[in-house]
C-alpha positions as CSV (number, residue, x, y, z in Angstrom):
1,X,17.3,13.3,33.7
2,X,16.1,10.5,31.7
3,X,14.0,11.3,28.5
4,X,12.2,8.4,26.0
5,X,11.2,9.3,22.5
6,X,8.8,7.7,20.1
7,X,9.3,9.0,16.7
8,X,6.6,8.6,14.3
9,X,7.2,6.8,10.3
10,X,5.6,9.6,8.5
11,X,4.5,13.0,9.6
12,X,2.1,15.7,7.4
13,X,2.4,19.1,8.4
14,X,0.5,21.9,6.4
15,X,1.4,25.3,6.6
16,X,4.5,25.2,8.7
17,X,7.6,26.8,8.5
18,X,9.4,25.1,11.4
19,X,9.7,21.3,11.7
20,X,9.8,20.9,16.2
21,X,10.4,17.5,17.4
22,X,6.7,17.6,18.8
23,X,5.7,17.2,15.1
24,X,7.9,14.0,14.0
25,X,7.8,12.0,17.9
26,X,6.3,11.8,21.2
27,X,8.5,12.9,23.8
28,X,8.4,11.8,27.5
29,X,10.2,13.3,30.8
30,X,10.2,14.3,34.4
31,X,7.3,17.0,34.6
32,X,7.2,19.3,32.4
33,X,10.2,19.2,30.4
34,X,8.6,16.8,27.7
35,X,6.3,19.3,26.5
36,X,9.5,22.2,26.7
37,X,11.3,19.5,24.9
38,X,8.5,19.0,21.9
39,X,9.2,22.9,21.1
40,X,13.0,22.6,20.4
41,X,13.3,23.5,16.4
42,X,14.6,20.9,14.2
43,X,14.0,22.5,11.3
44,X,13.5,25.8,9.1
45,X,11.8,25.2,5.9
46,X,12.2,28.2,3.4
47,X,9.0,29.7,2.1
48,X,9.3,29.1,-1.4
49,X,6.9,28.6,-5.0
50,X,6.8,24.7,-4.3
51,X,3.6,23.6,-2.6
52,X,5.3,20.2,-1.2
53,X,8.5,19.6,0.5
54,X,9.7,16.5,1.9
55,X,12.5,16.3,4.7
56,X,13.6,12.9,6.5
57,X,14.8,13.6,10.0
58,X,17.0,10.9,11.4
59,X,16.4,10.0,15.5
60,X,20.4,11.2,16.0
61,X,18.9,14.4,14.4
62,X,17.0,14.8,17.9
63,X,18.8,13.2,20.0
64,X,21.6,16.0,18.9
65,X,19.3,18.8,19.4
66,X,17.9,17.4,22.9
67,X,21.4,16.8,24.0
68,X,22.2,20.8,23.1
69,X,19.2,22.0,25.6
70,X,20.2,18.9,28.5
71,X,24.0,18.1,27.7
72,X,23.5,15.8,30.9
73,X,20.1,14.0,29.6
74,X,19.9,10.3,28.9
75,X,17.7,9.8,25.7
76,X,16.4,6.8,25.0
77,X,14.9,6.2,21.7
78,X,11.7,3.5,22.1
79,X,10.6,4.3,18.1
80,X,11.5,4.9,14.6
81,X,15.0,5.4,13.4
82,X,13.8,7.7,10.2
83,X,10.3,10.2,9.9
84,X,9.5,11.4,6.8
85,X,8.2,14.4,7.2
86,X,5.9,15.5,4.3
87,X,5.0,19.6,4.2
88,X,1.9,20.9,2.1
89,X,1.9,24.8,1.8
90,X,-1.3,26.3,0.3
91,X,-3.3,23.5,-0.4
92,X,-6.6,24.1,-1.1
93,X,-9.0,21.4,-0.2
94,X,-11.3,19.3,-2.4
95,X,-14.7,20.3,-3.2
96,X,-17.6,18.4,-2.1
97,X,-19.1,17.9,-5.6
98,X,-16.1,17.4,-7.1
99,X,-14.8,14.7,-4.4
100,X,-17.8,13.0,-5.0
101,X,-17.0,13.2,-8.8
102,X,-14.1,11.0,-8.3
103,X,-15.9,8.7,-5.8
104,X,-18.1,7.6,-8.8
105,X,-15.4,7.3,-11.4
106,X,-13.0,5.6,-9.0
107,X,-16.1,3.0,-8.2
108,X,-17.4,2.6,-11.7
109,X,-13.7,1.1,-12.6
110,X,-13.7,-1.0,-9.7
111,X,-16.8,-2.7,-10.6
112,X,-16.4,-3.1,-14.3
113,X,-12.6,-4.5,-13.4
114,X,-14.0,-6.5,-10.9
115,X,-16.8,-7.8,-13.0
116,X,-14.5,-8.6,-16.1
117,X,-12.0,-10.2,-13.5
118,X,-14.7,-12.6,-12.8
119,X,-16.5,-12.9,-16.0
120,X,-12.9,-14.2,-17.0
121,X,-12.0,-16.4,-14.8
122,X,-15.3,-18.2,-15.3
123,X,-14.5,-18.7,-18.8
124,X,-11.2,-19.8,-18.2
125,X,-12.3,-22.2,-15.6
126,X,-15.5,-23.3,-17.8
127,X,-17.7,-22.5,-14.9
128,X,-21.0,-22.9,-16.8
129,X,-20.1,-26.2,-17.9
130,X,-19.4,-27.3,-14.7
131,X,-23.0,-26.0,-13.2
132,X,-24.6,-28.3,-16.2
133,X,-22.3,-31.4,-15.4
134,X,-23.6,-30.8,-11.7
135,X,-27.2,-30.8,-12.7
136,X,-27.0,-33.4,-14.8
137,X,-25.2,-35.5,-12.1
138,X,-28.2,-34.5,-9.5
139,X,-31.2,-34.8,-11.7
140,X,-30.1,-37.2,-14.8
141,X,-31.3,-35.1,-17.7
142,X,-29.2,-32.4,-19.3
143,X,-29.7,-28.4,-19.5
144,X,-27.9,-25.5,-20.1
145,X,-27.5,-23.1,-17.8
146,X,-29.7,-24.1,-14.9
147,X,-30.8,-21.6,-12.8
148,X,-30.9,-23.6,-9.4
149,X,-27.2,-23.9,-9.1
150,X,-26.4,-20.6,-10.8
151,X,-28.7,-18.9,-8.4
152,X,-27.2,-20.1,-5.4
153,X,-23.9,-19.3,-6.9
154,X,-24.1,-16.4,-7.7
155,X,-25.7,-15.4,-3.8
156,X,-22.7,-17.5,-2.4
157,X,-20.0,-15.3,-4.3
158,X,-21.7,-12.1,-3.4
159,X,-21.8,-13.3,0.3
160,X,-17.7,-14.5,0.5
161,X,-16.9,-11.0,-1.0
162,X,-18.6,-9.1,1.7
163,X,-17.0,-12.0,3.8
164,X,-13.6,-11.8,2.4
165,X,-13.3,-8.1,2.3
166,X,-15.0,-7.8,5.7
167,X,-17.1,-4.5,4.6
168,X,-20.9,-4.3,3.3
169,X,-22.7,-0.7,3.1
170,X,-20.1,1.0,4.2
171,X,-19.4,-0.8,7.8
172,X,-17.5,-3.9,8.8
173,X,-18.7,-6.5,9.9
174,X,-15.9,-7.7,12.8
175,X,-12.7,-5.6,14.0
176,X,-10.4,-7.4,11.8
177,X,-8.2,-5.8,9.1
178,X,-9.8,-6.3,5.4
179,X,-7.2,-8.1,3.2
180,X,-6.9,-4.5,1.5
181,X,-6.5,-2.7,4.8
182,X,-3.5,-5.0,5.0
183,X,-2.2,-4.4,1.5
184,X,-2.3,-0.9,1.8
185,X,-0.6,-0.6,5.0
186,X,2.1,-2.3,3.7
187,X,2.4,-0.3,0.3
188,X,2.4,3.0,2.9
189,X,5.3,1.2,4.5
190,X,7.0,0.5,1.7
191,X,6.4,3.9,0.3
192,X,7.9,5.4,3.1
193,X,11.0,4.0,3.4
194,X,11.6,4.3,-0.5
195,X,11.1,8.4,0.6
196,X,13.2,8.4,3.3
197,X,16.0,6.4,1.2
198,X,15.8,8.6,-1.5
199,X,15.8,11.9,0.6
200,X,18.7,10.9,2.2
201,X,20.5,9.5,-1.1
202,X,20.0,13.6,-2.3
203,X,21.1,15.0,0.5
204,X,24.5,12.8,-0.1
205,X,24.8,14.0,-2.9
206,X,24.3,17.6,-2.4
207,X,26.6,17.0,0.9
């Protein structure tokens, strides 16, 4: 019998005691053996006072415990070669008011970060000096500040960050990742593999 896993980067599992290799990849076989496969134990995880445990299963970890149930099975692996598997126990979830609490907060720095980011970089770049050397070059008389290039400006900037970041009122605007969506995928990549490098390193040393 031939058998393909797909094991996952990162799994979450809340209130489980037993890690099965249903949870950290997706298994496929002849009939019905892939879901009788997905329910082999990989793991027992000891009911303890910490609310977080992280474990990082290796794919020889379930390749091992496949080949215990099907010593004559040929398991291809078509995934990851590490999941970090991140357990929550008792976890109690967010409250609305309070959620929305740190929606604000979060925002309000955002915008006075993003606003002083761009406050100083027109003052580094002498931005208002260059709007008057502009109107003076298109109308031959000097003025400070004119408001019929810093108008248009300041539209145009507002427009390329709804552009740039592909988002405005809550919706995107094409299918495309946003430069942050990007970012952030990365840093959860990154993040990952630091976990699984460090779990691993531990259990070295505990070895």
């Amino acid at each position: 019998m031939t058998i393909y896993i797909k094991p996952k980067k990162k799994a979450i599992l809340a209130d489980k005691f037993q890690i099965l290799i249903k949870d950290v990849a997706d298994v496929v076989a002849k009939g019905d053996e892939g879901e009788k496969i997905g329910q082999l134990k990989l793991v027992t995880i000891k009911h303890d006072a910490e609310k977080t445990k992280n474990y990082a299963i290796s794919v020889t970890d379930i390749i091992k415990k496949i080949t215990q149930a099907y010593p004559n099975a040929a398991v291809n692996n078509v995934g990851e070669l590490d999941t970090w598997v991140h357990c929550t126990f008792g976890k109690a979830k967010d409250k609305p008011l309070f959620m929305w609490l740190r929606v604000c907060v979060v925002s309000l720095i955002l915008m006075v970060g993003a606003a002083t980011a761009i406050m100083a970089f027109h003052t580094d770049g002498q931005i208002p000096k260059v709007f008057e050397r502009y109107y003076s070059m298109l109308y031959g008389t000097e003025s400070k500040n004119p408001p019929i290039i810093a108008i248009p400006y300041c539209i145009g900037l507002a427009l390329g960050i709804v552009v740039f970041y592909n988002h405005f009122m809550g919706k995107k605007i094409s299918d495309d990742p946003t430069p942050i969506e990007v970012e952030i995928e990365q840093y959860n990549t990154q993040v990952t593999e630091a976990v699984i490098e460090m779990i691993e390193k531990q259990e070295q040393q505990n070895a």
